[in-house]
C-alpha positions as CSV (number, residue, x, y, z in Angstrom):
1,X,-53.1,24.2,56.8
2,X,-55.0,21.1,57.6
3,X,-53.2,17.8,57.5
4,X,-56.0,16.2,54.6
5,X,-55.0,19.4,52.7
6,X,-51.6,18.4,52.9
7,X,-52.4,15.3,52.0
8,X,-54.3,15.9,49.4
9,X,-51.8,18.3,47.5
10,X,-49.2,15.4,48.1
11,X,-51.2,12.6,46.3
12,X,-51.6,15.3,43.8
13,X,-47.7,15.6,43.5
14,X,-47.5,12.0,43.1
15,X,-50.0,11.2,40.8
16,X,-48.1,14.2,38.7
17,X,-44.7,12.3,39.4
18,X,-46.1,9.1,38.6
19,X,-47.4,10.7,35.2
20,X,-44.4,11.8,34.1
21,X,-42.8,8.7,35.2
22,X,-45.3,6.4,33.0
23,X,-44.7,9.3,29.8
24,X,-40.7,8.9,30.3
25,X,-40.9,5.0,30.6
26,X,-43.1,5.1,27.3
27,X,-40.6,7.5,25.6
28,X,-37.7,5.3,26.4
29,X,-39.6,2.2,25.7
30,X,-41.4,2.6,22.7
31,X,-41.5,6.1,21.0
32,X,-37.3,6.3,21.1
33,X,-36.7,2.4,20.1
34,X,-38.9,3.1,17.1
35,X,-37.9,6.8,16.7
36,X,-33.9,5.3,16.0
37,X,-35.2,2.3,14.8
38,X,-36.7,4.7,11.5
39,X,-33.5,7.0,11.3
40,X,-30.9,4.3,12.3
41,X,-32.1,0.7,11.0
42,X,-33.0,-1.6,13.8
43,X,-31.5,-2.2,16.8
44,X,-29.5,-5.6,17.9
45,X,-32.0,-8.5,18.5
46,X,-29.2,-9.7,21.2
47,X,-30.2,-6.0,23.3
48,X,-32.6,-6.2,26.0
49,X,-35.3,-3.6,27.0
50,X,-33.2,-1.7,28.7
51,X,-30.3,-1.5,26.6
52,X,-32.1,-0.5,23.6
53,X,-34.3,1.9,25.0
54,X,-30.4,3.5,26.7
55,X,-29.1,3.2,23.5
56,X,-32.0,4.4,21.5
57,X,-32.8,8.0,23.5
58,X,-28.2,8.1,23.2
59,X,-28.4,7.8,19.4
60,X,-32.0,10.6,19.3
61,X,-29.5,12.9,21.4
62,X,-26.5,12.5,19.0
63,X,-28.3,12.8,16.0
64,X,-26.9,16.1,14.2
65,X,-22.8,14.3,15.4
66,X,-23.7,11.2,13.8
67,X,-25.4,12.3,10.3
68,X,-23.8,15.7,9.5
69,X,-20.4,15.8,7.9
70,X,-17.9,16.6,10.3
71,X,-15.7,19.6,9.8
72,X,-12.9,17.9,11.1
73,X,-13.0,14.9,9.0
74,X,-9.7,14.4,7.1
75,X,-9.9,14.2,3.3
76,X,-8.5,11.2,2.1
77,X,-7.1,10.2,5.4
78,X,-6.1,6.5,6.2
79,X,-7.5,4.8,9.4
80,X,-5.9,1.9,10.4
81,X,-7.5,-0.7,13.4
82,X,-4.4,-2.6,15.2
83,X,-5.5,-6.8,16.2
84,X,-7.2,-7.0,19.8
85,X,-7.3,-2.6,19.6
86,X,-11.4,-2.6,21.7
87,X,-14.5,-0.7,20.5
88,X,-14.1,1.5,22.4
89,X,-10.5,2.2,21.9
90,X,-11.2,2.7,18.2
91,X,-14.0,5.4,18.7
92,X,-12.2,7.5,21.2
93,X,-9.1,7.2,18.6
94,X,-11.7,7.9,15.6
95,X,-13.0,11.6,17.6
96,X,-9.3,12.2,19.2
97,X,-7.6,11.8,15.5
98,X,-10.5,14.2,13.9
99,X,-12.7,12.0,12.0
100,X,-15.6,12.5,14.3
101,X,-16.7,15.2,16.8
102,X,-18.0,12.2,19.3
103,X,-16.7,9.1,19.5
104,X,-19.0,8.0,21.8
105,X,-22.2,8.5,19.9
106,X,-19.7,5.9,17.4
107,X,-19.7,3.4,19.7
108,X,-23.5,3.7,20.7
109,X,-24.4,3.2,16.7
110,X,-21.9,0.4,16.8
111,X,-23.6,-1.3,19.6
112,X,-26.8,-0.6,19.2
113,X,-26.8,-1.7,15.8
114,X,-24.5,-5.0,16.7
115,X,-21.7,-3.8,14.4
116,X,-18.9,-3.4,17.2
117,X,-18.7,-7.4,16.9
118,X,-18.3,-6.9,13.3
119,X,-15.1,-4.3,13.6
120,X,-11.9,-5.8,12.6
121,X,-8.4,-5.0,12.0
122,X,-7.4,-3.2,8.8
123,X,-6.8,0.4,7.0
124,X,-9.6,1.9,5.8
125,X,-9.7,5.1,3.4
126,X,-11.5,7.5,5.2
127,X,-12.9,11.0,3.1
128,X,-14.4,14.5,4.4
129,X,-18.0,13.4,2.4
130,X,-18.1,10.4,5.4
131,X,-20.3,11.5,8.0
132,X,-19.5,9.3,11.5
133,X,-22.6,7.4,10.7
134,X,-20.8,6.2,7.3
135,X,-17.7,6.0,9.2
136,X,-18.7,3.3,11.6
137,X,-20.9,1.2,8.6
138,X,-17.6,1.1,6.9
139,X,-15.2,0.4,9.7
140,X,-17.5,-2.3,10.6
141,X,-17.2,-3.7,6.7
142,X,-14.7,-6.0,6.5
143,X,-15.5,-5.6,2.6
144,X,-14.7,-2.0,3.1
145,X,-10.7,-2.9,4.8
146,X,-7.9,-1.4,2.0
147,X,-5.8,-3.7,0.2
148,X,-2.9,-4.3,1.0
149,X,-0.3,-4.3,-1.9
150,X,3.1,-4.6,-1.8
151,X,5.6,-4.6,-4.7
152,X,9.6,-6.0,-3.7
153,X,12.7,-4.6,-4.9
154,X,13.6,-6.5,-8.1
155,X,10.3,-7.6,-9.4
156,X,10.1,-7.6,-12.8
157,X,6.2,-6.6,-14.0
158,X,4.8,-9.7,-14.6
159,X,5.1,-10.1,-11.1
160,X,3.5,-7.6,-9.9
161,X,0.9,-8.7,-12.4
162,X,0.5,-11.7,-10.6
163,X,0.0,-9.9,-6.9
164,X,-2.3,-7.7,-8.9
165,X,-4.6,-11.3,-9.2
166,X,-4.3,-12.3,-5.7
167,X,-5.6,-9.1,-4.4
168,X,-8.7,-9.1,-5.1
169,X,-9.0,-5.6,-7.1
170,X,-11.9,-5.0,-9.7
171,X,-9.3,-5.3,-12.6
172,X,-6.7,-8.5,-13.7
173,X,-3.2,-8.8,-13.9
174,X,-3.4,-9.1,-17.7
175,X,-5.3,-5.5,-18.2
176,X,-2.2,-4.0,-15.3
177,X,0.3,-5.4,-18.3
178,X,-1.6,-4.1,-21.0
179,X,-1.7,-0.4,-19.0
180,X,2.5,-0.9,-18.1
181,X,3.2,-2.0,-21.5
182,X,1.5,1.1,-23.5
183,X,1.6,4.1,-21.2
184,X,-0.5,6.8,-21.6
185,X,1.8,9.6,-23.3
186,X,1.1,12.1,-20.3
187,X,2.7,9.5,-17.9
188,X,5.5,8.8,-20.4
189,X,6.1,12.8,-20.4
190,X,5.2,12.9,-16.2
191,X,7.8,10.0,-15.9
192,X,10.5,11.6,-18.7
193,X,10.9,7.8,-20.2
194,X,11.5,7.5,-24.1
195,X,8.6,6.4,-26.4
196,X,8.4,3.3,-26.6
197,X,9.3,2.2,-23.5
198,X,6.9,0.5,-21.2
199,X,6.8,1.1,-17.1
200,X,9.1,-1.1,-16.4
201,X,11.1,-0.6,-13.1
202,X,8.9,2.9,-12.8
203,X,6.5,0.8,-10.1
204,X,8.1,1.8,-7.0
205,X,8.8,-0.5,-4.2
206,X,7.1,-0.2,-1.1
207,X,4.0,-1.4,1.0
208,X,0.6,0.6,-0.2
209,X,-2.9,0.5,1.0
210,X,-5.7,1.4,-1.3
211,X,-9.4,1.1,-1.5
212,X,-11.7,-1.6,-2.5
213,X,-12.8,-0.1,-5.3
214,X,-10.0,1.8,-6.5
215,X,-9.7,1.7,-10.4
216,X,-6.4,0.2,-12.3
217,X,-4.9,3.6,-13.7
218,X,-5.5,5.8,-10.3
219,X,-3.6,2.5,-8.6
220,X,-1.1,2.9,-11.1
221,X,-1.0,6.8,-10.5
222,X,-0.6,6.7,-6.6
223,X,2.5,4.2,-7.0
224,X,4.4,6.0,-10.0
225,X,4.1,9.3,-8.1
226,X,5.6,7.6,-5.1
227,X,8.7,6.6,-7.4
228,X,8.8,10.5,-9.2
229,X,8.6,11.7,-5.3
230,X,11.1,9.7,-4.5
231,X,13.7,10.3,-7.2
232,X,13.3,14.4,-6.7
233,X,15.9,14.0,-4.1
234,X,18.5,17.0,-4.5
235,X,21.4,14.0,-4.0
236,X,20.3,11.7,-7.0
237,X,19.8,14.9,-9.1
238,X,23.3,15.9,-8.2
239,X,24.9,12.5,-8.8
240,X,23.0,11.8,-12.0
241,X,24.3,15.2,-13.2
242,X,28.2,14.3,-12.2
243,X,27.6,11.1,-13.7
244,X,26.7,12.6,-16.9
245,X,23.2,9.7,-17.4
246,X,19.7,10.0,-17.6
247,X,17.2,8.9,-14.3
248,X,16.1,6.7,-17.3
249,X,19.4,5.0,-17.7
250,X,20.0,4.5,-13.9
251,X,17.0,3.2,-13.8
252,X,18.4,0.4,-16.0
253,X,21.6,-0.2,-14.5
254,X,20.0,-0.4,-11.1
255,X,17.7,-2.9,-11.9
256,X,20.0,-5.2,-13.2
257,X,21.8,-4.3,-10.0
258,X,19.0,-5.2,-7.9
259,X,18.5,-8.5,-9.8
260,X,22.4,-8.9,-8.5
261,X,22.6,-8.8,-4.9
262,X,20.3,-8.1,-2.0
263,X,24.0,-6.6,0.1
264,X,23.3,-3.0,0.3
265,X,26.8,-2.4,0.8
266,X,27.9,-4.3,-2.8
267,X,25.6,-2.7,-4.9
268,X,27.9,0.8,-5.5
269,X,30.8,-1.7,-5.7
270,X,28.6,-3.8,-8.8
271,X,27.7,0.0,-10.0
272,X,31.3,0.3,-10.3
273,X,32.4,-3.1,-12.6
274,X,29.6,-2.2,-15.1
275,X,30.4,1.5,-15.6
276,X,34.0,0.4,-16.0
277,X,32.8,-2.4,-18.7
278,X,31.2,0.3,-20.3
279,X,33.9,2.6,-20.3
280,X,36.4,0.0,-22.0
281,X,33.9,-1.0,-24.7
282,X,33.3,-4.7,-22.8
283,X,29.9,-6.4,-22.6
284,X,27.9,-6.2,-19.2
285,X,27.8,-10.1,-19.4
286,X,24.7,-9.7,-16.5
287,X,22.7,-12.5,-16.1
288,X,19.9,-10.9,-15.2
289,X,19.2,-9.3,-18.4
290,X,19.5,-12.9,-19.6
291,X,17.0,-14.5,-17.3
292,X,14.6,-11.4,-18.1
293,X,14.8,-12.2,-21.9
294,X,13.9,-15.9,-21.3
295,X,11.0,-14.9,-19.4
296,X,9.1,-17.6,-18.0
297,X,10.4,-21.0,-16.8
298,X,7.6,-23.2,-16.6
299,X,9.6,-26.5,-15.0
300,X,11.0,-24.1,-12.2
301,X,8.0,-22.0,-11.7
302,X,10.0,-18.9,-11.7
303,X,10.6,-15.5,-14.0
304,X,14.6,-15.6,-12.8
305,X,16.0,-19.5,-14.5
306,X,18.9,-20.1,-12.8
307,X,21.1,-21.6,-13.1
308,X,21.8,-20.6,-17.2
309,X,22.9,-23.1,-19.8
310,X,24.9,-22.0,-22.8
311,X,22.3,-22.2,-24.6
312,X,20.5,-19.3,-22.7
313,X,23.4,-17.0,-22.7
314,X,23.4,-17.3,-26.3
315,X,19.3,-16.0,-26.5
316,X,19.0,-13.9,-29.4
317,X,17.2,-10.8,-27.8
318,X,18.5,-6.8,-27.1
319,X,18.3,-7.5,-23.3
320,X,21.0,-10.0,-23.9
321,X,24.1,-8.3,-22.4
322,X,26.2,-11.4,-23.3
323,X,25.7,-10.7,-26.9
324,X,24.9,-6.7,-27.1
325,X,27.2,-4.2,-25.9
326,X,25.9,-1.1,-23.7
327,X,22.2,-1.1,-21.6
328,X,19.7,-3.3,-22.7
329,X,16.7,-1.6,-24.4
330,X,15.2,-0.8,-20.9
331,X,14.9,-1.9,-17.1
332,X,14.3,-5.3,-16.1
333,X,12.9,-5.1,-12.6
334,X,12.0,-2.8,-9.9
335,X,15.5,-1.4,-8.5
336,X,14.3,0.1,-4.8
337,X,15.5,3.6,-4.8
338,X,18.9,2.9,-3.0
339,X,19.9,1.3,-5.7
340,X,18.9,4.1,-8.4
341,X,21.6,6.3,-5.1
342,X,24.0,3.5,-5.7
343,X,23.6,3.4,-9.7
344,X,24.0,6.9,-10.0
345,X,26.8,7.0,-7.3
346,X,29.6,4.0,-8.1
347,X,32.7,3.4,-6.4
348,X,35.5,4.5,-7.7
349,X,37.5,0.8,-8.5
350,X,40.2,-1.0,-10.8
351,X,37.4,-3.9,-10.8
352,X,35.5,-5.5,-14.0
353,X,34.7,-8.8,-12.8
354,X,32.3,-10.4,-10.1
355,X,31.2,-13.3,-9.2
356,X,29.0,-15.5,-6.1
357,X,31.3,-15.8,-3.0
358,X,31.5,-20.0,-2.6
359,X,30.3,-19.5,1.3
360,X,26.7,-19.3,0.0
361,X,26.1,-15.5,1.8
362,X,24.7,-14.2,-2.0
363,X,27.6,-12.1,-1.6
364,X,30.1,-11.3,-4.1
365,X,34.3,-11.3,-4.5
366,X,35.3,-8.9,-6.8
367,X,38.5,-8.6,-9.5
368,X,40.3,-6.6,-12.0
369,X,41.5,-9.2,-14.0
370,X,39.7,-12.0,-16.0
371,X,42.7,-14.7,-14.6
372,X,41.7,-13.3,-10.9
373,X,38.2,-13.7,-11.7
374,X,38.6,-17.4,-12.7
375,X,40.5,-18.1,-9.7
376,X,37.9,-16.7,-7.4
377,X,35.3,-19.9,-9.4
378,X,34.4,-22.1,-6.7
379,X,36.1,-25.6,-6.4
């Protein structure tokens, strides 16, 4: 073969080379930009050429991962992003904890689209109708992050009311006490609490996470079936039983208990002083049940007055244990659920009296006598 045919065939290889070349270049610099640009919204302005037309043809090639609902999304699952966790770190965490089948294509969207520098730490609800291209819009939606709501041991419900107000739900604190005070009658049956009775010390303790957009009774739903969960335990049942009470009326006494002491290891020992009260026909004399009848004290800012004048313990009301024998009417707080244990499991003691140790601990020093129990007052 001649060397010109040679050459000829190889400028004819190059010119095809060059070709294809030129028709790539144009696909990655104009037809895929504008190809993801129409399926996927338009790309960072801070990208350059090259970046978007990488990113672009990435996106064109993940296209059924990032728009199709996964099979191995979670239903109702709850993602959470740890501070300083990278992008990159969350995508791969995203595919390796089943919400996605790629967790790169994830972080491709993110950057191409200039979410990843709008990911932050938070929980985020997460369902099986999520495809990974809803996924990352909402992961990169600080709008989208959970609330975070948490109710403390011994809160009474115009408390949680107020943490109802500074967490920016869709509903107030006013319409949560309208719900707690009037149950629906299928949560009064779900719950076993007598007519009449409002929620009270039914809202469980604990930290919770819940969507945005989450309405005020499924809220309320979630956090009473954590409390009927919780009180399902074989060892309540059993000491309820032995005790010869309701879950309703341990529910009482423990959240007076709660409202007592914060000493885990007291709170059997208190258990103990009121079932004995009871037993010999004496008044709880609790201030607690006092301080929940007052309600409000506007000059201390508080729901709990203390200390109590005269005056207070002699309040007029059915939560008055100074002036009523047995339980008041119904709970006055949220006992957590060791106290409902230690309610419905007392020690076995002589003792009917308690009272503040002087050493400022918020412990107690117990006695069996009412001449001990003034002797124990603090000088």
């Amino acid at each position: 073969m001649s060397k010109g045919l040679q050459g000829s065939r190889f400028s004819s290889f190059l010119i095809v080379l060059i070709l294809v070349l030129a028709v790539a270049l144009a696909y990655g610099a104009v037809y895929a930009p504008a190809r993801a640009k129409a399926l996927f919204g338009p790309a960072d302005a801070r990208l350059n050429l090259i970046q978007r037309s990488r990113l672009s043809l990435a996106l064109l090639a993940a296209r059924e991962e990032l728009t199709a609902h996964s099979p191995l999304a979670r239903k109702n699952g709850k993602f959470t992003i740890n501070p300083d966790e990278s992008v990159r770190g969350i995508c791969l965490r995203l595919q390796a904890e089943g919400y996605v089948t790629s967790g790169e294509a994830v972080c491709s969207f993110l950057t191409y689209s200039g979410l990843d520098r709008m990911v932050q730490s938070g929980t985020f609800s997460l369902t099986e109708s999520l495809s990974a291209l809803d996924i990352s819009r909402r992961i990169s939606d600080p709008a989208a992050r959970d609330i975070a709501f948490r109710i403390f041991p011994g809160w009474r419900l115009e408390e949680i009311a107020e943490a109802v107000d500074a967490s920016g739900f869709s509903f107030s604190g006013q319409e949560f006490l309208a719900f707690a005070d009037n149950p629906k009658t299928e949560l009064r049956a779900y719950l076993n609490i007598p007519e009449g009775a409002s929620l009270e010390g039914y809202f469980y303790p604990d930290s919770y996470s819940f969507e945005p957009t989450i309405s005020l009774e499924s809220m309320c739903v979630l956090i009473l079936e954590r409390f009927f969960t919780a009180v399902q335990s074989a060892q309540l049942q059993e000491s309820l039983a032995q005790q010869n009470i309701s879950l309703h009326q341990a529910v009482i006494l423990a959240s007076i208990i709660e409202r007592e002491t914060q000493a885990s290891d007291e709170k059997a020992r208190i258990a103990s002083v009121f079932y004995n009260r009871l037993a010999a026909g004496m008044r709880l004399e609790t201030d607690p049940t006092v301080q929940y009848a007052l309600g409000y004290d506007s000059s201390r800012k508080t729901w709990w007055k203390s200390p109590l004048t005269l005056e207070d313990l002699g309040i007029d009301s059915p939560y008055n244990t100074y002036r009523y024998t047995g339980l008041p009417p119904g709970p006055i707080s949220s006992p957590a659920f060791e106290t409902i244990l230690a309610a419905a499991q007392p020690e076995q003691t002589g003792y009917y009296f308690f009272r503040s140790r002087c050493d400022g601990s918020g412990t107690h020093v117990f006695s069996v006598t009412y001449e001990e129990h003034l002797n124990n007052a603090c000088p």
